[in-house]
MARFIZA-185356 format. One record per atom (N, C-alpha, C, O): x, y, z. Coordinates in steps of 0.1 Angstrom, whole numbers, padded with zeros to 4 digits, always signed. Layout:
! residues N
XYZ;...
This chain:
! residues 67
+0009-0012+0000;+0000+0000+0000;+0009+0012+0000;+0020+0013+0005;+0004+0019-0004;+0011+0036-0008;+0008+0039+0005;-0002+0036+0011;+0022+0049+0012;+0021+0055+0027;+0018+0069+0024;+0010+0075+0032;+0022+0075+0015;+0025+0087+0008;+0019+0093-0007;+0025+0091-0017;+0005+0102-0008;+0001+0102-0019;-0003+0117-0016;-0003+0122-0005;-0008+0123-0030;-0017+0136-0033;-0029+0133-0036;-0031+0123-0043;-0040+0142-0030;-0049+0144-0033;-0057+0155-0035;-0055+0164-0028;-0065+0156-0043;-0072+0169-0051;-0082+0173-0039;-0093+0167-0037;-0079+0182-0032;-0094+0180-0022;-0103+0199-0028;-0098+0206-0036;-0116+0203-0022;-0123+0216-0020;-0120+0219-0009;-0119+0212+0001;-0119+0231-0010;-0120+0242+0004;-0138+0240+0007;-0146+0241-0002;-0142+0235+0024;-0155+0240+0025;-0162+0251+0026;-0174+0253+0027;-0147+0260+0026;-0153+0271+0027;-0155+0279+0015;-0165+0286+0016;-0152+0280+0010;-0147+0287-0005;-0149+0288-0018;-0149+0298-0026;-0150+0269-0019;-0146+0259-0030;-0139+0259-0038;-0141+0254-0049;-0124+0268-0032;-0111+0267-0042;-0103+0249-0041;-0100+0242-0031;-0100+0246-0055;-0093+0232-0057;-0085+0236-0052;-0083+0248-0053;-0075+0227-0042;-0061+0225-0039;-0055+0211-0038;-0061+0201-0035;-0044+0212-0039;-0037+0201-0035;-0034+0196-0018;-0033+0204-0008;-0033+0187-0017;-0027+0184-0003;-0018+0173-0005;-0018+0167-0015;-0007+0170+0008;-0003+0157+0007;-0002+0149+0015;+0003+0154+0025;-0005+0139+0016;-0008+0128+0026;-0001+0119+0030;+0001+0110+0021;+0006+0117+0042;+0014+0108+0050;+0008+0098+0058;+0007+0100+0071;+0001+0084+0051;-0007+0079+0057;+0001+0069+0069;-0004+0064+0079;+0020+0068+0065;+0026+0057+0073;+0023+0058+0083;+0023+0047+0088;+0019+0072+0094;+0020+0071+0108;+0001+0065+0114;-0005+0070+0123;-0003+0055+0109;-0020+0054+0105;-0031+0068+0104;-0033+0076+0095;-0037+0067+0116;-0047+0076+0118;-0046+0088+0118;-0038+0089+0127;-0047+0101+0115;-0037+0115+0119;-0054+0124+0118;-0065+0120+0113;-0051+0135+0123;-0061+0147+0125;-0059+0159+0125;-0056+0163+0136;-0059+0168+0117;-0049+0180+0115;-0055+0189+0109;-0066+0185+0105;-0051+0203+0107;-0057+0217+0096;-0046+0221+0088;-0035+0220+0091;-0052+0225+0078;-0042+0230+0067;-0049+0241+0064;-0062+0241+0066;-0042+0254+0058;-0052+0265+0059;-0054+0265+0043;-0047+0258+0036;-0062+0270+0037;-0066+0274+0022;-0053+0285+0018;-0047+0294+0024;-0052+0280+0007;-0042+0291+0001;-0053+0303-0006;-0048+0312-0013;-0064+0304-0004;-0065+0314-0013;-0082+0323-0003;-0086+0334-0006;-0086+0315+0008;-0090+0322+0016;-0090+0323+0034;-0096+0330+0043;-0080+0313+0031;-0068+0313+0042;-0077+0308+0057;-0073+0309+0069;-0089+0302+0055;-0098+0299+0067;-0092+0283+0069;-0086+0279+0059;-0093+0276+0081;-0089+0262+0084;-0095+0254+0078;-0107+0255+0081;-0091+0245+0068;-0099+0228+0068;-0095+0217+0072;-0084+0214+0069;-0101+0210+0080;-0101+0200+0092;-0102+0189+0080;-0112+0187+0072;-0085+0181+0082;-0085+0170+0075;-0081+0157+0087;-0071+0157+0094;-0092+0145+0087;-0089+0136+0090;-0087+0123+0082;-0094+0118+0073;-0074+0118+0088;-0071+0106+0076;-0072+0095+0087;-0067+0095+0099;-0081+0085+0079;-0079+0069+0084;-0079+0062+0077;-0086+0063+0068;-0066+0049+0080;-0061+0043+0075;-0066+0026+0081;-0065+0022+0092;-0072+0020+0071;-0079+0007+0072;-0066-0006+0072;-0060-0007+0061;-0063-0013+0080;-0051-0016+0078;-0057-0035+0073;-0050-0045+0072;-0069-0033+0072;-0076-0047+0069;-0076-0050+0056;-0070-0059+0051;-0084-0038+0050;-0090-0037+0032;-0075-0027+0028;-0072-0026+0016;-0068-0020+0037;-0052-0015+0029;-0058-0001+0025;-0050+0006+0018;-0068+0005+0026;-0075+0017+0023;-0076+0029+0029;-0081+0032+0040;-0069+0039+0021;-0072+0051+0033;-0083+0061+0028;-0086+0062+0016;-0089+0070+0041;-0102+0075+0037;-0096+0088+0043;-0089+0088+0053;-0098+0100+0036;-0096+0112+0043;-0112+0117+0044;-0121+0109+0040;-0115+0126+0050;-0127+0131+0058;-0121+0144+0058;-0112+0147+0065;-0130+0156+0047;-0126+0170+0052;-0138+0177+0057;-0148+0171+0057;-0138+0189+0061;-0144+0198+0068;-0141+0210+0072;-0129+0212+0076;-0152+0223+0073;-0150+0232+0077;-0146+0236+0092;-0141+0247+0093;-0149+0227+0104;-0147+0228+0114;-0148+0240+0120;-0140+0244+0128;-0160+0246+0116;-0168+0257+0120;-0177+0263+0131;-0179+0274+0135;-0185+0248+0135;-0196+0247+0143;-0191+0250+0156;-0180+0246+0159;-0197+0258+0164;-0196+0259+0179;-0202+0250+0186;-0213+0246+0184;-0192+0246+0197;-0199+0236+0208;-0202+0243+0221;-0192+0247+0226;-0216+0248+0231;-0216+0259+0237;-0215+0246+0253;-0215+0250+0265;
């Protein structure tokens, strides 16, 4: 399985295309990358299925308030 790949993802904020790049060797990871072009956070989670060899990223605006 590839540990290390690119993917095409959207801004939820925005909807500018960008690239990102993905280091799946360390498994599970949870992190922000900011938009290059409206510079707000997108909440990328990567999981890595180590059964089926599959990884799933999960993005989001990570916007919502918890009161």
């Amino acid at each position: 399985m590839r540990d290390f790949f690119e993917k095409n993802i959207v801004c939820p904020h925005c909807g500018y295309h960008t690239r990102v790049e993905i280091d799946a060797s360390a498994g599970g990871q949870d992190y922000y990358e900011d938009c290059m072009a409206c510079c707000n956070a997108i909440h990328l989670v990567v999981t890595r299925n180590e059964l089926s060899e599959e990884v799933e990223l999960c993005i989001d605006a990570d916007d919502e308030q918890i009161f």
